[in-house]
C-alpha positions as CSV (number, residue, x, y, z in Angstrom):
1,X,60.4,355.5,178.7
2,X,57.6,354.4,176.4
3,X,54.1,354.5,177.4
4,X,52.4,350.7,177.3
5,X,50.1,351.9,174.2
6,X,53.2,352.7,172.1
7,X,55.2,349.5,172.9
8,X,52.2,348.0,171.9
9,X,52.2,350.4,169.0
10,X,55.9,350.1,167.9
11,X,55.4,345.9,168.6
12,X,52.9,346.1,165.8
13,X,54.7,348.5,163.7
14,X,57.3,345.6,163.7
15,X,55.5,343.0,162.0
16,X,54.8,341.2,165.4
17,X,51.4,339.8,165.3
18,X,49.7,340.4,168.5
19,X,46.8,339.3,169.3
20,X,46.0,340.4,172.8
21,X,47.5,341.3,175.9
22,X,45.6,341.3,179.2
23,X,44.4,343.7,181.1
24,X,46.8,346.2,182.7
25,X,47.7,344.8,186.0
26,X,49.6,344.8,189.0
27,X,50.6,342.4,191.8
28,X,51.3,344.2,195.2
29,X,51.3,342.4,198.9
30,X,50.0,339.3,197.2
31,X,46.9,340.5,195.7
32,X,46.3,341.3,191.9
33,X,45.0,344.8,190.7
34,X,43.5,345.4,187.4
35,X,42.9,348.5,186.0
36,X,39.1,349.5,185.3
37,X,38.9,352.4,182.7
38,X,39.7,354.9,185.6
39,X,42.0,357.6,184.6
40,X,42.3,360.8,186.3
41,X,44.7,363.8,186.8
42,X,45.8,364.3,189.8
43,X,45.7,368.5,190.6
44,X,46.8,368.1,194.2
45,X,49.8,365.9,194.0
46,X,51.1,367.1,197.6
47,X,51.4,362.9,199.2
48,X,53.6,360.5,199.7
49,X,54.0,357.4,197.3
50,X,53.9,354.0,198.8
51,X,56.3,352.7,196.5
52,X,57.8,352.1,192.7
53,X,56.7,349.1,190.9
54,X,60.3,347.6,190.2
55,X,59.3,344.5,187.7
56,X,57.4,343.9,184.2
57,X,55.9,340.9,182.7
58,X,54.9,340.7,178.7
59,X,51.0,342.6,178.6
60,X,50.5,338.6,177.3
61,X,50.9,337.3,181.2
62,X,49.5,338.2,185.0
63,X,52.4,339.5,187.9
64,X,53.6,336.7,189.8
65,X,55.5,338.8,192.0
66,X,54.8,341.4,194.5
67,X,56.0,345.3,192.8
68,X,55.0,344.0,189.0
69,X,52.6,345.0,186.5
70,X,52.5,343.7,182.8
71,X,53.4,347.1,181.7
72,X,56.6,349.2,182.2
73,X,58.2,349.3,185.6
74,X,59.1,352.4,187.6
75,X,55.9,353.7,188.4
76,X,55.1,355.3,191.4
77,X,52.5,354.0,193.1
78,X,50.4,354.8,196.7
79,X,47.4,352.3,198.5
80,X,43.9,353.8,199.0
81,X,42.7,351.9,201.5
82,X,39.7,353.7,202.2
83,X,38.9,352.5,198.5
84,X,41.0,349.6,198.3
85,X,42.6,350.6,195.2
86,X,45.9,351.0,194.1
87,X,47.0,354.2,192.5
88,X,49.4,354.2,189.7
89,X,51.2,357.2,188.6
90,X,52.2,358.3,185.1
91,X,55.5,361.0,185.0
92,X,52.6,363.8,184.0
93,X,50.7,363.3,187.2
94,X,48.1,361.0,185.5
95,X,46.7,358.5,188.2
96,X,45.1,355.3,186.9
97,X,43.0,353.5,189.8
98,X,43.8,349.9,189.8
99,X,41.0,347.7,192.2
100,X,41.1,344.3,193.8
101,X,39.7,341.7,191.2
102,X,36.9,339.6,193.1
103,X,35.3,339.2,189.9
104,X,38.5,337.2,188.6
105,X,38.5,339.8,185.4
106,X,42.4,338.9,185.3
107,X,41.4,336.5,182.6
108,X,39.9,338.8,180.4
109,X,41.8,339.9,177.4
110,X,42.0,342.8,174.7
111,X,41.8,341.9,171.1
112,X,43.2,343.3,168.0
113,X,42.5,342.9,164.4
């Protein structure tokens, strides 16, 4: 499975002219979660996941459905509730920190030449 930066890569590689896509997000019990920057490896790995993220949207569009980001599906995923962030998990044990969006940054986009 590709990783979102090289379908974005290969999409371009194409001749398709993107433009932007928004931010990486996710929908999950009927709240959005964007991703801030936060990437991390995870060292300890010993947990439980909460779930998989079962659908995709195009990187163009927000989730509308609880279990979807606008990036590849079949992530594993766990809640941190004592941070209120969602924690989505990359094959290698990367962990990208997803938070609530109370700021409404859902509508900002990334550019491309």
């Amino acid at each position: 499975e590709k990783s979102f930066e090289e379908i974005l890569e290969s999409a371009r590689a194409d001749g398709e002219n993107i433009k932007y896509e928004r931010l990486p997000m996710v929908m999950l019990d009927d709240t959005i979660y964007y991703y801030g920057g936060e990437a991390v490896r995870d060292k300890d790995g010993d947990f439980d996941f909460d779930g998989v993220l079962e659908y995709q949207t195009d990187p163009a569009n927000i989730p509308y459905k609880n279990k979807q980001g606008n990036f590849p599906k079949g992530k594993k995923y766990r809640l941190n509730k004592k941070e209120e962030s969602l924690e989505v998990y990359e094959e290698d044990g990367t962990c990208y920190v997803y938070t609530k969006d109370p700021e409404k940054k859902i509508n900002k986009y990334h550019y491309f030449d």
